[in-house]
N, C-alpha and C positions, 0 to 999 in steps of 0.2 A: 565420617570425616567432617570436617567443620569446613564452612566456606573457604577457609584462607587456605585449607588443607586442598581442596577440591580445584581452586583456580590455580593454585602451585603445576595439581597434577594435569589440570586440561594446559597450561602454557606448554609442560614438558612434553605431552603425546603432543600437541601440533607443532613444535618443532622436531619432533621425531620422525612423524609421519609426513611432512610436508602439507600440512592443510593450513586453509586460510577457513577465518572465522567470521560470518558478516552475521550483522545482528540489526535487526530493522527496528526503526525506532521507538516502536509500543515493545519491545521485550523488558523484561525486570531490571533493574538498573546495574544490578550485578555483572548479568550479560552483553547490556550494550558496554558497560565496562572493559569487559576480555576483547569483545570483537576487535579486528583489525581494522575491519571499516562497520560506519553505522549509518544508513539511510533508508529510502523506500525501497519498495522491492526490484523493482528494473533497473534502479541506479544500483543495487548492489552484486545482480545480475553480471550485470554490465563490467563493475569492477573487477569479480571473478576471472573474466575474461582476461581484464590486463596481468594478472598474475599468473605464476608459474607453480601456482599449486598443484599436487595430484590429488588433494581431496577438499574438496567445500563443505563447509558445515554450514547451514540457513539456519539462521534462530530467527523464526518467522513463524506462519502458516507457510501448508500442503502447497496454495497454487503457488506459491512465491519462492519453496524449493523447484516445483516443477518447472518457473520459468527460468531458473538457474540451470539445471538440467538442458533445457530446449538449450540456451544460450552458449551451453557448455556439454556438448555429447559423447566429448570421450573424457571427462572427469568424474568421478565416480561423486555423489552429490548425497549427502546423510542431512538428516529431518531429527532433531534429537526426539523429538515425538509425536510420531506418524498419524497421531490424533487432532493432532493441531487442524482442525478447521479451519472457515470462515462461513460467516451466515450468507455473506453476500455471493462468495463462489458455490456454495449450495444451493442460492433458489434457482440457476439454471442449470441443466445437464446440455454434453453436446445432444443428446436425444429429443430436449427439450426445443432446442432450439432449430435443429433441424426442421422439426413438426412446425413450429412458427415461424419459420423463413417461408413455408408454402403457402400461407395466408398472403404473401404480400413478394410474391417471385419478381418484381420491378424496384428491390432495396437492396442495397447494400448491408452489410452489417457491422457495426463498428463496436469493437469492445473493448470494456478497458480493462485495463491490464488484472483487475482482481478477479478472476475467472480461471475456471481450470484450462488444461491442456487440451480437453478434447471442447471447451465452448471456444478455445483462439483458434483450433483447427477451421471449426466453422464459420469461421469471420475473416470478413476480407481487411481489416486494419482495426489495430489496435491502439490504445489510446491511455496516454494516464491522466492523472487529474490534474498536471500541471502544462501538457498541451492540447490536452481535447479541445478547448476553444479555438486554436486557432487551424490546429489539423482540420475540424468542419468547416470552418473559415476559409481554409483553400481547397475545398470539396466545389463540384460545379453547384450553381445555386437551386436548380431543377435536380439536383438527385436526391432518388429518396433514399431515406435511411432509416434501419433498426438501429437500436442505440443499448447495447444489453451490457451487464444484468441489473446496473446501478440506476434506478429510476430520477434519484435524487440529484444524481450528478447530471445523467440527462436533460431530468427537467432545469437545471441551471444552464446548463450547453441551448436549452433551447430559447430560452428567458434570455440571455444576453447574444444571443447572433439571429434571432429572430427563426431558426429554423422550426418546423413541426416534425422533428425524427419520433418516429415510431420505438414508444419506451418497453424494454423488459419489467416489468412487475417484479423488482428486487430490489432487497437496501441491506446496509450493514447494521443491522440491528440495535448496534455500540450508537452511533453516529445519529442514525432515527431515532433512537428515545430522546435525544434532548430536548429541552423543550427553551421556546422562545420565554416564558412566563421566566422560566428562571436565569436568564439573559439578562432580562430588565430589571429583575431585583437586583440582581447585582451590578447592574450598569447604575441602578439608581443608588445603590451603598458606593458605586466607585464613580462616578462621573468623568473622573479623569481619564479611565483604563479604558482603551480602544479593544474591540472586540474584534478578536480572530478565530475565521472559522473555515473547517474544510468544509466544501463543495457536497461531502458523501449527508450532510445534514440535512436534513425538510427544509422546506423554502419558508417557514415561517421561520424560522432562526436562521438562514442567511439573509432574510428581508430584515432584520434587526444588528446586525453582524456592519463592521467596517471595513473590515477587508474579508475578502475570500480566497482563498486560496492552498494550492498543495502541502503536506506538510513542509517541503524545502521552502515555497515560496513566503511561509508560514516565521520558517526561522529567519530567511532573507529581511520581511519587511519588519520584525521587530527588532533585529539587530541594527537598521537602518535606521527605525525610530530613536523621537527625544522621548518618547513617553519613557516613563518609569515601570507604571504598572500597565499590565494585560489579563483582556479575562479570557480564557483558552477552552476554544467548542472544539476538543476533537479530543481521543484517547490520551491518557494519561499520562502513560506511557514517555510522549514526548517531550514532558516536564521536564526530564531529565537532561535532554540535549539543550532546553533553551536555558536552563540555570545555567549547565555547564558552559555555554557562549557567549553566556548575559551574566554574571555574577552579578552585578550593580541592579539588575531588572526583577519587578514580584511578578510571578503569574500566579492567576487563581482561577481555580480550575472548576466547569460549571458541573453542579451535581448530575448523577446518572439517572436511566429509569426505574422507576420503585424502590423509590428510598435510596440509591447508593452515592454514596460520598464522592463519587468519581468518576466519570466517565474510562470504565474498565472494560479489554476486549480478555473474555475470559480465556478462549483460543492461543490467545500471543501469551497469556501466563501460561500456559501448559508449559512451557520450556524452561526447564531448573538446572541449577551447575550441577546437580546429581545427574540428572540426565541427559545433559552436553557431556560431562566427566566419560559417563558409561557409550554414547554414541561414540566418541571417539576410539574409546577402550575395544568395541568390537567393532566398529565401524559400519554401524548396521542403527537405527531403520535408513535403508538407501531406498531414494527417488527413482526407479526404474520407467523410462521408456522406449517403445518402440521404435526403428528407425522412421517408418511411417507416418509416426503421430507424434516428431521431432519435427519433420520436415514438413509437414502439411502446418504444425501451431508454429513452425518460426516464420513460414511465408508472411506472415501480416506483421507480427515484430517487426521484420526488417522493412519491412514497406513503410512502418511507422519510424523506423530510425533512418530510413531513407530522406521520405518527408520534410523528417524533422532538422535535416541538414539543409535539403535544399530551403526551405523558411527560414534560415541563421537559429532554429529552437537551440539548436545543439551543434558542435564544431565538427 
């Protein structure tokens, strides 16, 4: 089938079957196209929720069906390709973490939300990259804490609230290659364009960077901007969403590691309309869990969406 043939027939099975389509913002531009809704992963979580779907389709990564899943446990929840990784929910297991919470039995553990089900099982509050500041921020100032698996978002969490949380040894690999060297060339061909960057980047390239922040707060401050141009540190992916917000606006977008044209997460391309088309068609690869390890990974979600209301983050 040709694309036009293929988004024809995923519109018609998802209003056949009643499913709603979330598409996170690094998917191919095709699919954040179809989605119903298009953001980060908790926000689309989340939105699941408000619908009255009986089936969710994640065009994402693994952990970001499974927190759709957690969020939503009597909706049956499909992965159009069960392959879909993430480097940064791989460098910890809950096993791993387990074994390193014993080193240091007087911490808490806090993690962000890019992590699978069984490492939010083992964490007492979770966190995304758009309130982890201020969630530590109303942490007591004596407590300690593990900060897993994002090293790089850590070590910014720790650099701007002064804490010394104890970091997991982990990065998104996408995000880690960039390099500051190629920030300043292009800051220095563009002088004008303000640099935006996610938090999941090395602290050389957010120490060069104008703003930092989540991808939402990413689109927020340059839709709020007079500048024209932007130069964009985080997957590529999101190009699409801020064209489509900002017509009048250039981004340009900082090269990847080893040679690549782009900051690409190769994981979030694994999901194609052939294989959204066919997920829908059998309804299968599904997100399967336990009730167990439902209720143990939602305990810290909701303490983080608890939080997050009593601080006005969220209504």
């Amino acid at each position: 089938m040709t694309n036009e043939e293929y988004k024809k027939e995923i519109l018609r099975l998802k209003k056949e079957k009643n499913a709603v389509i979330l598409g996170h913002y690094y998917q191919i531009d095709e699919i954040q196209e179809l989605s119903d809704y298009v953001g980060d992963s908790l926000a689309l979580a989340q939105e699941a929720q408000r619908t009255d779907a009986d089936i969710i389709v994640f065009c994402g990564v693994h952990f970001m069906a499974e927190t759709a899943k957690i969020l939503n446990p009597s909706r049956k929840v499909l992965l159009p390709d069960v392959n879909a990784s993430c480097s940064l929910a791989e460098s910890c297991t809950g096993a791993d973490l387990r074994e390193f919470k014993k080193r240091y039995p007087d911490h808490i553990v806090v993690s962000y939300v890019n992590c699978s089900a069984e490492v939010k099982a083992e964490s007492d509050l979770i966190c995304t990259s758009g309130n982890a500041e201020k969630l530590i921020n109303s942490l007591p100032a004596d407590q300690k804490i593990i900060f897993a698996p994002d090293k790089n978002l850590g070590g910014y969490i720790n650099r701007q609230t002064g804490r010394q949380m104890v970091l997991w040894n982990g990065v998104c690999t996408v995000h880690d290659a960039l390099e500051a060297e190629s920030i300043l060339r292009l800051k220095q061909q563009n002088p004008e364009a303000p640099v935006v960057a996610h938090p999941e980047c090395n602290a050389a390239v957010l120490a060069v960077a104008d703003f930092v922040g989540s991808t939402k707060a990413m689109l927020n401050y340059i839709a709020a901007s007079a500048s024209r141009r932007f130069i964009v540190v985080t997957e590529s992916g999101i190009l699409y969403e801020m064209k489509r917000n900002n017509p009048d606006k250039e981004f340009i977008a900082v090269p990847g590691g080893e040679g690549c044209i782009c900051a690409e997460c190769s994981y979030m391309k694994m999901n194609t309309l052939e294989k959204l088309y066919k997920c829908l068609c059998d309804e299968t690869p599904e997100i399967t869990l336990d009730s167990e390890m439902i209720e143990k990974a939602a305990r810290p979600i909701v303490r983080m969406l608890d939080m997050s209301r009593q601080l006005g983050i969220i209504k």
